[in-house]
C-alpha positions in Angstrom: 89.1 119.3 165.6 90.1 119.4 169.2 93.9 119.0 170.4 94.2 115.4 170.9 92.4 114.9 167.2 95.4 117.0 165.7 98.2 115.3 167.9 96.2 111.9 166.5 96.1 113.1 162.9 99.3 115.2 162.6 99.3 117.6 160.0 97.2 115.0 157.6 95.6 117.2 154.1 91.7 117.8 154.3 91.9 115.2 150.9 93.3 112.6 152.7 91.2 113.2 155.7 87.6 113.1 153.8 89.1 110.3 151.8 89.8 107.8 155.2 86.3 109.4 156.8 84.6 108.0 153.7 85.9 104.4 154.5 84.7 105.0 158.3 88.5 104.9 159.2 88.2 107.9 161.5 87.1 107.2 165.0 83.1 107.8 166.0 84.5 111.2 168.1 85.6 112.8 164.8 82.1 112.3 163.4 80.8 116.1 164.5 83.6 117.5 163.0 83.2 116.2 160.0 79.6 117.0 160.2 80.8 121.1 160.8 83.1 120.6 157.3 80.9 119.2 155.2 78.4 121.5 156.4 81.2 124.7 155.6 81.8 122.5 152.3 78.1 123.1 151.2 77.7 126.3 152.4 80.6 127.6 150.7 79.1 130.9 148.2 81.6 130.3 145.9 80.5 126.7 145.4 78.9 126.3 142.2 76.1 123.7 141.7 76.7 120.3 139.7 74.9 117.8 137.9 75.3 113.9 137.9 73.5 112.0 135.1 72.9 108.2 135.2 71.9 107.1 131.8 70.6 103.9 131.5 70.7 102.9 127.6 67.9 100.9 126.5 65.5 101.7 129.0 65.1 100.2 132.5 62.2 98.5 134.2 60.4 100.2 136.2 58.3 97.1 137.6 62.1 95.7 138.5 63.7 98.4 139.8 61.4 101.3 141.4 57.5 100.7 141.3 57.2 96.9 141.8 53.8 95.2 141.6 54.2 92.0 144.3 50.7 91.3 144.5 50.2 91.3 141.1 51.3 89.0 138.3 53.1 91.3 136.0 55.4 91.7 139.3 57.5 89.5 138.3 59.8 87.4 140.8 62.0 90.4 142.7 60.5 91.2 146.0 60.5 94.7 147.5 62.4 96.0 150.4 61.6 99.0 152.8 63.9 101.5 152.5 64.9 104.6 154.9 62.0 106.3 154.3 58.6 104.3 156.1 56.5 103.4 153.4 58.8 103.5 150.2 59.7 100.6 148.9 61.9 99.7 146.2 63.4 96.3 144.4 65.7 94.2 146.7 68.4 94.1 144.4 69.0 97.8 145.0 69.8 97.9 148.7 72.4 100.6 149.0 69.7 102.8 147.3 67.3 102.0 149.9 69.3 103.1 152.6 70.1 106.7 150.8 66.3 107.1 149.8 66.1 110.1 152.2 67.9 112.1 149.5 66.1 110.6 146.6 62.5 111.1 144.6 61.5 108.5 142.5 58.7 109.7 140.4 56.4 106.6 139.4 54.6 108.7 136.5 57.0 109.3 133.9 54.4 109.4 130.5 55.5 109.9 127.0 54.1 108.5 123.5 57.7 107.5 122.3 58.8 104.3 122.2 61.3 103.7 119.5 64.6 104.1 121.1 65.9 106.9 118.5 62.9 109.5 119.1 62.7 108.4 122.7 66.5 108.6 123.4 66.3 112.2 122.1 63.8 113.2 124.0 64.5 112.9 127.1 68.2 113.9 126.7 67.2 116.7 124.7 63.9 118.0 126.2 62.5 117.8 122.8 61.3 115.5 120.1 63.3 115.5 116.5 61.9 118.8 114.5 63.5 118.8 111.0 66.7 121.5 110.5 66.2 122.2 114.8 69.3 120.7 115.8 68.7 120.2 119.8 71.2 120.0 122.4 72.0 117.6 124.7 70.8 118.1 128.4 74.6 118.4 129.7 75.5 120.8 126.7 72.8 122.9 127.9 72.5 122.7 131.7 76.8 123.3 131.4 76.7 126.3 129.2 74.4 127.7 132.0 76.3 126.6 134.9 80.3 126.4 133.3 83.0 128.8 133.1 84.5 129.4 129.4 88.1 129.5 131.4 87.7 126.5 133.4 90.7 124.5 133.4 88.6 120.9 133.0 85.5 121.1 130.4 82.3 122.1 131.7 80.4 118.7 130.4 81.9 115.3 130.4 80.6 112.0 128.9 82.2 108.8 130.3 81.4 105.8 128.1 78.5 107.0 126.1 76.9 104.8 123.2 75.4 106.4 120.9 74.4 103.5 118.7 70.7 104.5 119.1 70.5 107.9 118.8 73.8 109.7 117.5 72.3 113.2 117.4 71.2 113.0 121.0 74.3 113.3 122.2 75.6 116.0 120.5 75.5 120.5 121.2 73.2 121.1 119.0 72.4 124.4 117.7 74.7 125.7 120.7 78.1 125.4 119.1 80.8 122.8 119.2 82.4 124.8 122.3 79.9 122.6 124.2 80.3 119.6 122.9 81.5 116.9 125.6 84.6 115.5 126.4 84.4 111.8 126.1 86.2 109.3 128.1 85.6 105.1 128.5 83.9 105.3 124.9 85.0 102.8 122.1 86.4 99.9 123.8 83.4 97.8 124.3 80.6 98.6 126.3 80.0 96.2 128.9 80.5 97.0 132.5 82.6 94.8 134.4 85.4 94.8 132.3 87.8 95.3 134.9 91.1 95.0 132.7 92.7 98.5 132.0 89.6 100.4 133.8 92.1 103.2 135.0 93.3 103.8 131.4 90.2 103.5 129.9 89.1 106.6 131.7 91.7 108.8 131.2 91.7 111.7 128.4 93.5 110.4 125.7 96.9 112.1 124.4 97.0 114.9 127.1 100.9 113.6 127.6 103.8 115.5 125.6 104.8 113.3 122.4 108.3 110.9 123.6 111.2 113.6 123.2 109.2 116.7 122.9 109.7 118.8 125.8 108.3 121.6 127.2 110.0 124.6 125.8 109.9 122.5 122.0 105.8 121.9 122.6 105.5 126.0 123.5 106.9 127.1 120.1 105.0 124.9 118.1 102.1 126.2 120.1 103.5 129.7 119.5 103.9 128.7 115.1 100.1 127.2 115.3 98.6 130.4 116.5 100.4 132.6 114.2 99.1 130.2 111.4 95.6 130.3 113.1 95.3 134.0 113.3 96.4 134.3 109.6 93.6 132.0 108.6 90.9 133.5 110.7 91.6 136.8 109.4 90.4 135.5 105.8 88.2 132.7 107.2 86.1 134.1 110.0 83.2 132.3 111.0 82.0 129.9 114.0 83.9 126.8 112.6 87.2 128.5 112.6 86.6 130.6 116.6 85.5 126.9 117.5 88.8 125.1 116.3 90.7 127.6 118.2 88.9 128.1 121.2 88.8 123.9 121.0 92.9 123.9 121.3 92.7 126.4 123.4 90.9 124.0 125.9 92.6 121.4 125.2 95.8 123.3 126.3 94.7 124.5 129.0 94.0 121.5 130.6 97.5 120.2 129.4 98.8 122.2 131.9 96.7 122.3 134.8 97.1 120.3 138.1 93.0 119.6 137.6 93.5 117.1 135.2 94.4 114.8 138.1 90.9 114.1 138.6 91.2 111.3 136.0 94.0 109.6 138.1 91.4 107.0 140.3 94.4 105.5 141.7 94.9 108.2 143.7 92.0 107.0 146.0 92.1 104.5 148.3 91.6 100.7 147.2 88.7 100.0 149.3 86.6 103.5 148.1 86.9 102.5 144.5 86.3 98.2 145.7 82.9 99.8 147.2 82.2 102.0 143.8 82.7 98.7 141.8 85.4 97.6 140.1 83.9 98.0 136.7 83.3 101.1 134.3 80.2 102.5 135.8 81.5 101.7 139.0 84.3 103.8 138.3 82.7 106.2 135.8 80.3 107.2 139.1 83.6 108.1 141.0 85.3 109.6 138.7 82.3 111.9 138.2 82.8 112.2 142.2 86.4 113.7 141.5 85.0 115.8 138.4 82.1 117.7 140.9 84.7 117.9 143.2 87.2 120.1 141.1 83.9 121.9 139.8 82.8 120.1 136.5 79.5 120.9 136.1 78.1 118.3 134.0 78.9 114.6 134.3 77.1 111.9 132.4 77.7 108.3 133.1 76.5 105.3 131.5 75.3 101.8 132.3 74.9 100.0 128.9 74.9 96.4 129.8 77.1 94.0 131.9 79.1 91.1 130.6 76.8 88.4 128.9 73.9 91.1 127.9 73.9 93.2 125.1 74.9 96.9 125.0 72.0 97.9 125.0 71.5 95.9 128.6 68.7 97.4 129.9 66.4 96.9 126.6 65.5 93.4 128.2 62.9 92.0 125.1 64.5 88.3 126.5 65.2 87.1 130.1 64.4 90.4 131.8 65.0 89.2 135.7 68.1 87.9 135.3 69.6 91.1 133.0 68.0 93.6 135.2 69.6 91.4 138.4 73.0 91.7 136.8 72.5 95.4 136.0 71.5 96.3 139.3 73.8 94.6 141.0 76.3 96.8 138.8 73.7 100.1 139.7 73.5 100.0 143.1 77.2 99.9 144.4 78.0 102.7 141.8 75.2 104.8 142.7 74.7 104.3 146.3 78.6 104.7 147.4 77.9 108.2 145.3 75.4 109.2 147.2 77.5 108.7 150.5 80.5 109.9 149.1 79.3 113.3 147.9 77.4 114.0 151.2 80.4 112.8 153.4 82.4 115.5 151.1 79.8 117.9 151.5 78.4 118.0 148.1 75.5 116.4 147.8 73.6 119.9 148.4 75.3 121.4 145.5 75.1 118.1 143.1 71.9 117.0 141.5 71.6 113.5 140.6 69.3 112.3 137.6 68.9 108.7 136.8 66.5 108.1 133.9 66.4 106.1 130.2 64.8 106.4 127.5 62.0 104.7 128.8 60.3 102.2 131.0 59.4 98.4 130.1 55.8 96.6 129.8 54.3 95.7 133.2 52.9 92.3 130.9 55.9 89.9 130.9 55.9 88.5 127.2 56.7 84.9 126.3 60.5 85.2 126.4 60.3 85.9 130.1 61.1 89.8 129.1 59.5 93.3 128.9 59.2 95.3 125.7 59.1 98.9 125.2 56.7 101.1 127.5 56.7 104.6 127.5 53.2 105.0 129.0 53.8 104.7 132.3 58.0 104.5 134.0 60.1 106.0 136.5 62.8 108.8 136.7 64.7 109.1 140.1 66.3 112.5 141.0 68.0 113.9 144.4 70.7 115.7 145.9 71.4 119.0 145.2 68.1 121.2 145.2 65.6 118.2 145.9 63.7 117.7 149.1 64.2 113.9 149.1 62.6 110.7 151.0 59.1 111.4 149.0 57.5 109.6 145.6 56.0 111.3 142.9 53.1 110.0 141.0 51.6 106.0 141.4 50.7 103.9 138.7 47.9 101.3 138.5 48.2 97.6 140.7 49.1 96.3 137.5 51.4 99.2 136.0 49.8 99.5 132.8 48.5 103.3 133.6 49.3 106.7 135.8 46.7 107.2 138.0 48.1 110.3 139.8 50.0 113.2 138.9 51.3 112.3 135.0 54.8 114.0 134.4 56.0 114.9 130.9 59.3 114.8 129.6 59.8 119.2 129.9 58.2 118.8 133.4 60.8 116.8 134.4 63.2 119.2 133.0 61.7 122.4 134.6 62.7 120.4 137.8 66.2 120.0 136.8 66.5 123.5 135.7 64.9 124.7 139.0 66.9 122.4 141.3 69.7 123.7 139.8 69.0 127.2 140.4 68.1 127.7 136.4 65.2 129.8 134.8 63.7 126.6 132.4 62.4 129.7 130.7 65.2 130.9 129.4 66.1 130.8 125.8 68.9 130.2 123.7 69.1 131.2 119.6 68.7 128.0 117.8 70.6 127.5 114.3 66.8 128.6 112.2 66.9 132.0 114.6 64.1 130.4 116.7 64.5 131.3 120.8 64.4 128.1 122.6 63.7 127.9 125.9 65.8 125.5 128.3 62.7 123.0 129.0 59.6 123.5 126.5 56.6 125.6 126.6 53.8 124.4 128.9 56.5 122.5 131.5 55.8 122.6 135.3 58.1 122.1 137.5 57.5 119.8 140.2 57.1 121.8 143.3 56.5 119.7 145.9 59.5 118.2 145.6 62.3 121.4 145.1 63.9 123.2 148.0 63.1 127.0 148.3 
């Protein structure tokens, strides 16, 4: 920053100053600068990396979204756009995507046999298929018990407005404990998107605040009589459900008292920042995941699960399939691009991995209610940031999307990748509740290396 910039700026907090770059409030000459900090930002050693997760209940179109077919008539009406990257193309109702495509892969070759929801759900947010007493765990229970800290002040995974209506256990630790279960926030007060009233408190951790007269020095000594009474039980009761309860308050408490916990306040950024996110709960679930990377969470999932006038289940478009996927996108893109610029601007889009992906893809055939059914032969994943050499497509499907015609990626492929672009050995194993090892993505998975950096 030269002189005049600091006379200009006075003594204005690094914060504050990302937050007015974001909006492009900063003059053009400060431009370098910020270039040098987010570059120091990224580089940083200590700087862990993170994982965003767009889930997309119901399963989105792939023909709609990210492998159109124009020129043929399972195309459907949208039209393709170019994007930043010569010769990718993607649906027009996604164009703040296309201008970020340099940091993206969409891979067009997604292939699995599952397409009921429940079994398909679970796999790809497990790795695995449903195996009897094998109780898997969620991708963000596993990928943030490799990548958390078990003193961080904010929990290592965090769901914002989850539902779980079509595949409970897929959402869930697993065999890997309750201590990584996630924290929920946005869940339970409807599911559409743009329900703009009470957004702010429908994002915030519940009952974090002391009870109305309790103080400070009152709240300690009950804290002080529960762990006498906790340690009197455990000594007669040990056993994982009692070190979980404990080590569960101790969390809890923990993030009581620390400053972090501001990260769920979104009116501490600017009004126009959180206008471009969307005002809706995506919209706002993608920056709050922002402010969750930013205070080193290492695992955020959020969810688009419909938009007013569709279903919860939005993107599971049986009926009127242009006009639901319209809406959704139009919810999509804002969120999701304005990430994408706001972690780079920040400097942590090197460090953050984002994953958008359902449960699976839609039929290229448009059925007689002017929707698309269930298709898990043939779909599309996206993934970039953090790890992922970007601006490049993965995979092609036939002109008329029924089949993969080059390079077919399975479900634990896709996971090695995460793992990889992560910095994670997908080899590595975890004890499962019947004393089987299981690795992080299954035997046989290859990661995608044309696509990873280093």
């Amino acid at each position: 920053m030269t002189g005049k910039d600091r006379q200009r700026f006075g003594s204005i907090s690094r914060r504050d100053f990302m937050r007015l770059s974001a909006l492009g409030v900063l003059g053009t000459g400060m431009s370098g600068w910020m270039r040098r900090l987010a570059a120091e930002t990224a580089q940083n050693p200590e700087r862990k990396r993170s994982c965003i997760l767009l889930w997309m209940s119901g399963g989105p179109s792939q023909c709609d979204t990210f492998d159109l077919k124009p020129d043929h008539e399972n195309g459907g009406p949208f039209k393709p756009i170019d994007t930043s990257v010569p010769g990718i193309q993607i649906s027009e109702h996604l164009p703040q995507l296309a201008k970020a495509m340099q940091h993206l892969v969409p891979i067009r070759s997604m292939s699995t046999k599952e397409g009921d929801h429940t079994r398909a759900t679970y796999l790809l947010r497990t790795g695995y298929l449903p195996s009897g007493p094998l109780s898997y765990p969620a991708i963000g229970s596993l990928l943030s018990k490799e990548l958390g800290r078990d003193e961080s002040e904010l929990p290592n995974f965090v769901s914002i407005a989850p539902n779980k209506t079509l595949s409970p256990n897929a959402y869930g630790p697993g065999f890997l404990g309750p201590q990584y279960a996630p924290l929920v926030v946005g869940e339970g007060a409807g599911f559409v998107q743009n329900d703009e009233m009470n957004l702010d408190a429908a994002l915030k951790v519940k009952n974090l605040e002391l009870s109305q007269g309790i103080n400070r020095k009152q709240a300690d000594a009950r804290l002080s009589i529960l762990k006498d009474l906790e340690d009197d039980f455990q000594a007669t009761h040990p056993g994982v459900p009692t070190s979980s309860h404990r080590s569960a308050y101790a969390a809890a408490v923990r993030m009581m008292r620390s400053k972090a916990i501001e990260a769920f306040q979104l009116d501490q950024e600017p009004d126009a920042l959180r206008d471009a996110y969307g005002r809706n709960r995506f919209g706002q679930g993608c920056l709050l995941a922002r402010r969750l990377v930013e205070q080193g969470v290492p695992f955020v999932e959020v969810s688009l699960n419909g938009v007013q006038g569709s279903n919860a289940f939005g993107w599971d478009t049986h009926q009127d399939n242009f006009e639901a996927v319209k809406s959704l996108s139009e919810v999509l893109d804002p969120g999701w691009g304005t990430l994408m610029s706001d972690l780079e601007q920040r400097g942590l889009l090197d460090s953050t991995l984002v994953v958008w992906m359902g449960e699976f893809g839609r039929t290229p055939k448009i059925n007689q209610n002017t929707g698309r059914d269930h298709f898990p032969a043939a779909w599309s994943t996206v993934i970039g940031g953090g790890g992922i050499r970007g601006g490049q497509v993965v995979g092609k499907t036939s002109e008329d999307g029924m089949k993969v015609t080059d390079q077919p990626i399975t479900v634990p492929d896709l996971m090695a990748t995460i793992c990889k672009a992560l910095g994670l050995d997908p080899e590595k194993q975890n004890m499962s509740n019947i004393g089987r090892p299981i690795p992080l993505a299954d035997h046989g998975a290859t990661p995608i290396g044309s696509i990873l950096k280093g």
